[in-house]
BAMARTOR-770941 format. One line per 2 residues: number of its first residue (from 1); their letters; for each residue x, y, z of N, C-alpha, C, CB. Coordinates in Angstrom, 1 decimal, decimal comma, padded with zeros to 4 digits. Last residue first. Glycine has a CB too. Example, Ala and Ser with C-alpha at 12.3 -4.5 7.8 and 13.67 -1.06 7.14 Angstrom:
// BAMARTOR-770941
2 = SA = 012,8/-002,2/007,1/013,7/-001,1/007,1/012,9/000,0/007,9/014,1/-000,6/005,7; 013,2/-005,7/007,8/012,3/-004,5/007,8/013,2/-003,3/007,8/011,3/-004,5/009,0
This chain:
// BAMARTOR-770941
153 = XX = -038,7/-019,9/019,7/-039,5/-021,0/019,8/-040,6/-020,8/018,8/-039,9/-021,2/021,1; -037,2/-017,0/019,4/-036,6/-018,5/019,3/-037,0/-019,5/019,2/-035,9/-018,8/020,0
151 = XX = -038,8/-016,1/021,8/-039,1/-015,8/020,7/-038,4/-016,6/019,6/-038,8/-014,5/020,6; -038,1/-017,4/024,1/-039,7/-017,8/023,7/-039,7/-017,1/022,1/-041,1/-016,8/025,0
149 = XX = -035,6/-016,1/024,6/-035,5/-018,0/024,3/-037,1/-018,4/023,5/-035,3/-019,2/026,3; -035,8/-013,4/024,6/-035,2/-014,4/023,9/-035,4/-015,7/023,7/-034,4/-014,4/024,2
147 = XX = -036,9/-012,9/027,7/-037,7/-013,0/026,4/-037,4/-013,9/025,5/-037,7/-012,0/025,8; -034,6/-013,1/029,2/-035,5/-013,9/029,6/-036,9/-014,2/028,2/-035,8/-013,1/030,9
145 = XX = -033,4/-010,6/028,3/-032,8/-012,4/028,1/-033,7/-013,6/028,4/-031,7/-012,8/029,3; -034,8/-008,5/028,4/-034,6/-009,3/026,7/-034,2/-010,3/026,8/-033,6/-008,8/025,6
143 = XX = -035,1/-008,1/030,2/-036,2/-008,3/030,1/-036,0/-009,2/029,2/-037,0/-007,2/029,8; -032,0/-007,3/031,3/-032,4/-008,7/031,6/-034,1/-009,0/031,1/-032,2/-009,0/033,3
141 = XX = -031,9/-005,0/029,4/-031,2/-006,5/029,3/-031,5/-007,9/029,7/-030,0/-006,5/029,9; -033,8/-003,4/031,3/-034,1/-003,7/030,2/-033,1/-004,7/029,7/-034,2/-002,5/029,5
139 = XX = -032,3/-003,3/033,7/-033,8/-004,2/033,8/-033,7/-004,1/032,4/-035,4/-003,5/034,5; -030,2/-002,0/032,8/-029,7/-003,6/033,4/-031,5/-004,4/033,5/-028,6/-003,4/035,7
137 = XX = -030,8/000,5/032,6/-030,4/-000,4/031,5/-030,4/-001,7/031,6/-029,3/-000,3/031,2; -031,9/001,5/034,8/-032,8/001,0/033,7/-032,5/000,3/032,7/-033,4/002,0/033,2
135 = XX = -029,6/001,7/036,1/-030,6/000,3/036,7/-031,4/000,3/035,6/-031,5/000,5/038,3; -028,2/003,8/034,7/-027,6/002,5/034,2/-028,7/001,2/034,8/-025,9/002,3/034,9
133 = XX = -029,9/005,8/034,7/-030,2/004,7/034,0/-029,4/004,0/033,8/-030,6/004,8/033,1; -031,5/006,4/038,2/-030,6/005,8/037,1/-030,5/005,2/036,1/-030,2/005,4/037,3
131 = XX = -033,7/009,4/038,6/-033,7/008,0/038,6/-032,3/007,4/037,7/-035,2/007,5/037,9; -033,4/012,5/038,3/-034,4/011,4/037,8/-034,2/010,1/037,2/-035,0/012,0/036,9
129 = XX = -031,5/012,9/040,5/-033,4/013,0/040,1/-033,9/012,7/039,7/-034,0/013,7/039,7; -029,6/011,2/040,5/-029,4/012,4/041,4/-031,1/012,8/041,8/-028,4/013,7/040,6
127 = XX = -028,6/008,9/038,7/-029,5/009,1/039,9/-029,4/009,8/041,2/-029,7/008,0/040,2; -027,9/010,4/036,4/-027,0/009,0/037,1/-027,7/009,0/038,5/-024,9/009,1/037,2
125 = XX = -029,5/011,9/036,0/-029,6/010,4/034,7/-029,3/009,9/035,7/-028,5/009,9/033,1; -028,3/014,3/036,9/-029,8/014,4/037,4/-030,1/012,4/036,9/-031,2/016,0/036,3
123 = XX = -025,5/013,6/035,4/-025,9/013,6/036,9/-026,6/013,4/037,4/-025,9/014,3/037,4; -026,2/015,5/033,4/-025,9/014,3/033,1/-025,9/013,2/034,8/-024,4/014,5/032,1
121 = XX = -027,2/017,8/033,8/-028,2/016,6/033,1/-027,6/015,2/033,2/-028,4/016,8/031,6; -024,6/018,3/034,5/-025,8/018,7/035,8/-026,7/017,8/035,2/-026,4/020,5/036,0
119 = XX = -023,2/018,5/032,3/-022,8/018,0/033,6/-023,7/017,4/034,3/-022,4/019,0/034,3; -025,6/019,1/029,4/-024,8/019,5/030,6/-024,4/018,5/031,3/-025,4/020,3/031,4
117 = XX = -026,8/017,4/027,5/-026,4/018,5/026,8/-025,4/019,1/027,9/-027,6/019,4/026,3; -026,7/014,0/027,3/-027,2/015,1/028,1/-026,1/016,5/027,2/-026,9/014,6/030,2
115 = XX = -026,7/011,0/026,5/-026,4/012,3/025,7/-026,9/013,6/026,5/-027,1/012,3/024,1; -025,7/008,3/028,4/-026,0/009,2/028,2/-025,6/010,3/027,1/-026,0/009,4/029,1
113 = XX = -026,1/004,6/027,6/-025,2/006,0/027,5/-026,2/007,1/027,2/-023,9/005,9/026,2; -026,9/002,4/027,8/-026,8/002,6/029,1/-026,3/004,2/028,7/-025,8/001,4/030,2
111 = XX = -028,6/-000,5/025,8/-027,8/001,7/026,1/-028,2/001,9/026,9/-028,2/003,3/025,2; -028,2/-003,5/026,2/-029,0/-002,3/026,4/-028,3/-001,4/026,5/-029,8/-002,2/027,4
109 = XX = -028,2/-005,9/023,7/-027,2/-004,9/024,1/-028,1/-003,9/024,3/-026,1/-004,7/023,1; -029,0/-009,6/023,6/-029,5/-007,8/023,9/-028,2/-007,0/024,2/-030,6/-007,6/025,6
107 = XX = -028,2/-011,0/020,5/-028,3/-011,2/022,1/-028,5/-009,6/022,4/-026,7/-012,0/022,9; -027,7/-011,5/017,9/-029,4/-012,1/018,2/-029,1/-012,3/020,1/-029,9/-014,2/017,0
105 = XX = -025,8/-011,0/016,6/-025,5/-011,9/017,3/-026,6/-012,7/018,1/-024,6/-011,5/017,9; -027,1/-009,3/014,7/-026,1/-009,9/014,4/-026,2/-011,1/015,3/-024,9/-009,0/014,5
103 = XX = -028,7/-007,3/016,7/-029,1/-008,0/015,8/-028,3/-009,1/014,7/-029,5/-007,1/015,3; -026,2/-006,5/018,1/-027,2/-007,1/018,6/-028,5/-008,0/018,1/-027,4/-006,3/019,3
101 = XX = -024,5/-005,1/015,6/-024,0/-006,1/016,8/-025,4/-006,8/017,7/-023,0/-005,0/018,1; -026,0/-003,2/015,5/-026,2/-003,7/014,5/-025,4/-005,4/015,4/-025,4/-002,7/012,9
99 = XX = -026,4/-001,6/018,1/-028,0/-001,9/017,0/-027,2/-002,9/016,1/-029,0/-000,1/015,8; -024,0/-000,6/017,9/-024,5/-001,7/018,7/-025,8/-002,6/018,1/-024,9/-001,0/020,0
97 = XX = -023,9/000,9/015,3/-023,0/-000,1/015,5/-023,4/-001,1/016,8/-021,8/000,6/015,5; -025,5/002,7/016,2/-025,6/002,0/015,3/-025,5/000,6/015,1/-025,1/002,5/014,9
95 = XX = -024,2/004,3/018,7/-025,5/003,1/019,1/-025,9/002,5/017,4/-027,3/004,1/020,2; -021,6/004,9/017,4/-021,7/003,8/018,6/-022,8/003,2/018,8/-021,5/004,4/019,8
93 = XX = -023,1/006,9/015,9/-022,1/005,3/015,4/-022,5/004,5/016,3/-020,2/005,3/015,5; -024,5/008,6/017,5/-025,0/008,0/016,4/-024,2/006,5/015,5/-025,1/009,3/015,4
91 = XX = -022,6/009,8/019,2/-023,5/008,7/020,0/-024,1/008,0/018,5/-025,0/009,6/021,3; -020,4/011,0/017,1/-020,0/009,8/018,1/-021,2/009,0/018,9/-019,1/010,3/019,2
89 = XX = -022,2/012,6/016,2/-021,3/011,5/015,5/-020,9/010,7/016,3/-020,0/011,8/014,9; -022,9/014,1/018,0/-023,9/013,7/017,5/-023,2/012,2/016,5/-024,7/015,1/016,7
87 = XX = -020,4/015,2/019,8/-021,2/014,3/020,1/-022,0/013,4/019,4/-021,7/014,7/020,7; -019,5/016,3/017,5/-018,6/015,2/017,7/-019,5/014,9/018,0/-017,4/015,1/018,3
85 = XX = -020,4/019,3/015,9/-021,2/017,7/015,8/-020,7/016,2/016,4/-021,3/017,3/014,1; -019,2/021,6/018,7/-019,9/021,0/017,5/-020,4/019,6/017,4/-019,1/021,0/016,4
83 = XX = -020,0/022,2/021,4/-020,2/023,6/020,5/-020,0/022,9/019,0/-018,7/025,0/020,9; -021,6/019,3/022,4/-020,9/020,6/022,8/-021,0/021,4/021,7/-019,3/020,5/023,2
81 = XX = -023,2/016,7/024,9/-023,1/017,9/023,8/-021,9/019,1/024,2/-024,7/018,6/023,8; -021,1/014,0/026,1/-021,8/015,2/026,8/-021,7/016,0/025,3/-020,8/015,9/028,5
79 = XX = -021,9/011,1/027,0/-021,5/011,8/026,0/-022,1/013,3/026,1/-021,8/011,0/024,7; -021,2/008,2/028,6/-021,6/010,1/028,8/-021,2/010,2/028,0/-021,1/011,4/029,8
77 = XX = -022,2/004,8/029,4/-021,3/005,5/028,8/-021,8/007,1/029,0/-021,2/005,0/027,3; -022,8/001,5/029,2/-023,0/002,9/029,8/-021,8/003,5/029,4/-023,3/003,0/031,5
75 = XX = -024,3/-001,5/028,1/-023,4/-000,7/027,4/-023,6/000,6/028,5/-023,8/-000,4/025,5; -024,7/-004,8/028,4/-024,8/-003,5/028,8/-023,9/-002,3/028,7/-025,0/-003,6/030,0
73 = XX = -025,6/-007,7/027,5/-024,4/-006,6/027,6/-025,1/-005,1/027,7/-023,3/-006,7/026,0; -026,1/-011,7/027,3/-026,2/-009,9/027,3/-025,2/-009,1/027,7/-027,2/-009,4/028,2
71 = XX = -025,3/-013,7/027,5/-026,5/-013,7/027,5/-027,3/-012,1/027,0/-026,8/-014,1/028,9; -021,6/-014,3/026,8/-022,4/-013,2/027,9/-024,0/-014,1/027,1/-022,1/-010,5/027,6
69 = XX = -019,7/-015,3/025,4/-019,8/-015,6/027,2/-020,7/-015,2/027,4/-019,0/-015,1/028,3; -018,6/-015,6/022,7/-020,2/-016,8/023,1/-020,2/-016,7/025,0/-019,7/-019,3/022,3
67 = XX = -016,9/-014,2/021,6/-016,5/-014,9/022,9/-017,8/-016,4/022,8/-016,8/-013,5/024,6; -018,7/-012,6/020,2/-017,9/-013,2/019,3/-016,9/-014,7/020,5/-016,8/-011,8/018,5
65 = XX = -019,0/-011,0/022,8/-020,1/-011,6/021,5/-019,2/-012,9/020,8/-020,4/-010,2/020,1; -017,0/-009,6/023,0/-017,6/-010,7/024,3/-018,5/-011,1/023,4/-018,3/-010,1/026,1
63 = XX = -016,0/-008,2/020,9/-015,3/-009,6/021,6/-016,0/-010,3/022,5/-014,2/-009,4/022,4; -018,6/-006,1/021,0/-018,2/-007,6/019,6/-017,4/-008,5/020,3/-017,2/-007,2/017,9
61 = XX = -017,6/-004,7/023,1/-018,9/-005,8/023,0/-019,1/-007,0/022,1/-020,2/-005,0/022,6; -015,1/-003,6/022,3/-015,5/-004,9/023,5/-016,5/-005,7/023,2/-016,1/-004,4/024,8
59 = XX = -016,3/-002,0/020,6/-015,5/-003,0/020,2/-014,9/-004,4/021,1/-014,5/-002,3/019,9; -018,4/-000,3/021,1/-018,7/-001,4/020,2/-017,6/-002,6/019,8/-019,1/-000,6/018,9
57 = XX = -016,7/001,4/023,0/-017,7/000,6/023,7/-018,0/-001,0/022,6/-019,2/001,7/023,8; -015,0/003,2/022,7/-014,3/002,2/022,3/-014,9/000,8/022,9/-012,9/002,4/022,7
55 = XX = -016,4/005,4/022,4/-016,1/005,4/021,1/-015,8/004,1/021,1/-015,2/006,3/020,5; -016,7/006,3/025,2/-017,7/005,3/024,7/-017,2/005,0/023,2/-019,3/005,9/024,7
53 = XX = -013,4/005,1/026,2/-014,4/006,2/026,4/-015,4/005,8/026,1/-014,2/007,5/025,8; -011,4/003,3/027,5/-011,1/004,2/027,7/-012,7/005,6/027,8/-009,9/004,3/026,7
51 = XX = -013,8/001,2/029,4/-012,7/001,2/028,5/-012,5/002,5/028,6/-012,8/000,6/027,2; -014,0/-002,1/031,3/-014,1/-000,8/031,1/-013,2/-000,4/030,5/-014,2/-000,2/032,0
49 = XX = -015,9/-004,5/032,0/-015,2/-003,8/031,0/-015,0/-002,4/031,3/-015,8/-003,9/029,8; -017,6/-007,0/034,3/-017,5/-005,5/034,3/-016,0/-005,3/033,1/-017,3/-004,7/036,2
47 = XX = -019,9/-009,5/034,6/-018,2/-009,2/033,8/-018,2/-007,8/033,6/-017,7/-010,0/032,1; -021,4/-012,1/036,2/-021,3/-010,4/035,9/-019,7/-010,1/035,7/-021,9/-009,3/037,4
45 = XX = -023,3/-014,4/037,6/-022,4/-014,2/036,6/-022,4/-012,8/035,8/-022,7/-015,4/035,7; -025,4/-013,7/039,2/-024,3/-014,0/039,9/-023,3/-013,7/039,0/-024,3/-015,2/040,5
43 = XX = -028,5/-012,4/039,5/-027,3/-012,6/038,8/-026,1/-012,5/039,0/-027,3/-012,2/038,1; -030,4/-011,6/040,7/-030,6/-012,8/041,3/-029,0/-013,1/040,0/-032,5/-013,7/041,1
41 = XX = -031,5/-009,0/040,9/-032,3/-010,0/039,7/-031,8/-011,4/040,1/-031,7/-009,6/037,8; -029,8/-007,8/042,6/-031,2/-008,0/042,9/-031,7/-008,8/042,2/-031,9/-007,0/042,8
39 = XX = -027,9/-007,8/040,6/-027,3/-008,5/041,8/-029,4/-008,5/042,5/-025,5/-007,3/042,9; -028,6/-005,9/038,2/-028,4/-007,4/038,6/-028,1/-008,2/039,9/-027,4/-007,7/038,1
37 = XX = -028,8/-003,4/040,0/-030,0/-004,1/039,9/-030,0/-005,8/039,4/-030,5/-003,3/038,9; -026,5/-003,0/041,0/-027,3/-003,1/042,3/-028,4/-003,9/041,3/-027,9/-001,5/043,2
35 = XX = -025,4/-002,3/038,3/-025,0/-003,6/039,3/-025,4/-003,9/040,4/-023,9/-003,8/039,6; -026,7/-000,5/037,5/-026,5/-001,7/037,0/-026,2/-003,1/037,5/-025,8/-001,3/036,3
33 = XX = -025,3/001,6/039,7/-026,8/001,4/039,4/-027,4/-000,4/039,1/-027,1/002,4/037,9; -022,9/001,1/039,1/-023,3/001,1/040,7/-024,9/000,9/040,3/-022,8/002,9/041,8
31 = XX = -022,8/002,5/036,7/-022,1/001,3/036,6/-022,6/000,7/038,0/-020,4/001,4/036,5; -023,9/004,9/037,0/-024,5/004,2/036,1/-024,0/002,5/036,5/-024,2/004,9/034,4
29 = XX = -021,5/005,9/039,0/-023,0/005,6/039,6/-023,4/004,9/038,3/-024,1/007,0/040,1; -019,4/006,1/037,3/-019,2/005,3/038,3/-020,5/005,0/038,9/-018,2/006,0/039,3
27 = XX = -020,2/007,6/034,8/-020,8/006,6/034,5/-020,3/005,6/035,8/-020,5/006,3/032,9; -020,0/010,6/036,0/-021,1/010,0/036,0/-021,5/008,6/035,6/-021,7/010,7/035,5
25 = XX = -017,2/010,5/036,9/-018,0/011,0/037,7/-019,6/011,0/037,5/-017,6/012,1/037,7; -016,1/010,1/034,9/-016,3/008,8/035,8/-017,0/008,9/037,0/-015,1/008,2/036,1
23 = XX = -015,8/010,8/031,7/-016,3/010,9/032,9/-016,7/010,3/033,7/-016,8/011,4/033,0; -014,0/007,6/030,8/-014,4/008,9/030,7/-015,6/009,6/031,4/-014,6/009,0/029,6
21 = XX = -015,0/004,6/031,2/-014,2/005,4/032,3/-013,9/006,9/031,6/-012,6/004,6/032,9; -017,3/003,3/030,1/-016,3/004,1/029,6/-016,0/005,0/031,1/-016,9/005,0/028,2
19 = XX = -018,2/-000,5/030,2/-018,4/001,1/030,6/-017,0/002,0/030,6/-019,1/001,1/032,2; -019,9/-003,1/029,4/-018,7/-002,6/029,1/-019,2/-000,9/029,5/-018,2/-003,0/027,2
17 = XX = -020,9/-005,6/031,6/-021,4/-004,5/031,5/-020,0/-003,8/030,8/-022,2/-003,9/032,8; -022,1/-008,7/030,9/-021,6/-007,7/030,7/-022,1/-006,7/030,9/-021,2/-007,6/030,0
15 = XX = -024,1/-011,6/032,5/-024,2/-010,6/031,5/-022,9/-009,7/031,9/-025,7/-009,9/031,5; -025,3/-014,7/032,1/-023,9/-014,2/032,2/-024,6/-012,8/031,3/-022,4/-015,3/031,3
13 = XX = -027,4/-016,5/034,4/-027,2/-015,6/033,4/-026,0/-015,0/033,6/-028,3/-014,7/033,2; -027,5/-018,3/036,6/-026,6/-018,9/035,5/-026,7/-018,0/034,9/-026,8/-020,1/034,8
11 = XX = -029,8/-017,7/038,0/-029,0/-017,3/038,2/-027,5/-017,3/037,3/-029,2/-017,7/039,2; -032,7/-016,7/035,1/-031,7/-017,9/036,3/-030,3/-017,0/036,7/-030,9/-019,8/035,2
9 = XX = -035,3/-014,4/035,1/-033,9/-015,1/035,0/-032,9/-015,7/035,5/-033,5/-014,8/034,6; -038,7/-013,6/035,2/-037,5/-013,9/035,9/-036,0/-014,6/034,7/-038,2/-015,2/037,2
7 = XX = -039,6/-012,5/032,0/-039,8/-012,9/033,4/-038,7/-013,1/034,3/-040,4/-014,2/033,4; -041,0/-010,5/029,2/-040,0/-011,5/029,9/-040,2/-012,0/031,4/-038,6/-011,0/029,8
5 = XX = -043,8/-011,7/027,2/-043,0/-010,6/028,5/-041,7/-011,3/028,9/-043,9/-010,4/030,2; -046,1/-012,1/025,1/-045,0/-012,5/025,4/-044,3/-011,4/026,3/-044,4/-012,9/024,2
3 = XX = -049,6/-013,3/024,1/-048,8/-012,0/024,7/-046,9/-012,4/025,3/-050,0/-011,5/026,4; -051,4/-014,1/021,2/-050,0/-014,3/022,3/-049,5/-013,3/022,6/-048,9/-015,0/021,9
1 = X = -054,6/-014,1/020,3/-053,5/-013,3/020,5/-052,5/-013,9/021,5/-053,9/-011,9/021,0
């Protein structure tokens, strides 16, 4: 049996983070999260995006893809439920369409975007209680960069 993990990663890693300045009241900490945790990982090379909302997340990400800059990308974003199906349409494209972009380009794109049904859920995410996930996003990107190259072998 081969066990494969990722491990540390050079400082030379280029990663993105594209993040939706729509509520900014919760993806300003996801983005603060993410970037405490690269900068801990030891990653110097960091390109912050930000766009109008998450709808207009998958279309950055393909340019910095299609760029050949990043190692990775980190997607954050809120999508807050409401009284109809927009949310469910809109988080279901967007992380599709990433899923499909990251298998495409064979580089990690971690979801950093919340679907919380409230404000207050969405908040408790951006590390009020239960922990941030934009830092969970940024460890999970860099698990995959460091993985990558062994699976490629």
């Amino acid at each position: 049996m081969i066990l494969l993990e990722g491990g540390p990663v050079p400082s030379s890693t280029r990663v993105a983070i594209v993040v939706s300045r729509w509520n900014e009241l919760v993806t300003k900490p996801l983005l603060d999260g993410a970037l405490d945790s690269l900068r801990l990982a030891g990653v110097n090379q960091i390109t912050v995006v930000h766009v109008p909302g998450t709808w207009e997340i998958p279309i950055a990400a393909k340019a910095l893809l299609q760029a050949g800059k990043v190692d990775g990308i980190i997607a954050l974003g809120c999508i807050l439920q409401g009284a109809t199906t927009h949310a469910q349409l809109l988080a279901g494209d967007v992380s599709g369409i990433l899923m499909g972009l990251q298998v495409e380009f064979c580089v990690p794109i971690a979801w950093g975007v919340l679907t919380p049904e409230t404000q207050e859920q969405a908040l408790e995410r951006a590390g009020m209680k239960l922990g941030n996930k934009g830092r969970e996003a940024a460890g999970a990107c860099l698990e995959m960069i460091s993985l990558m190259p062994r699976l490629k072998n």
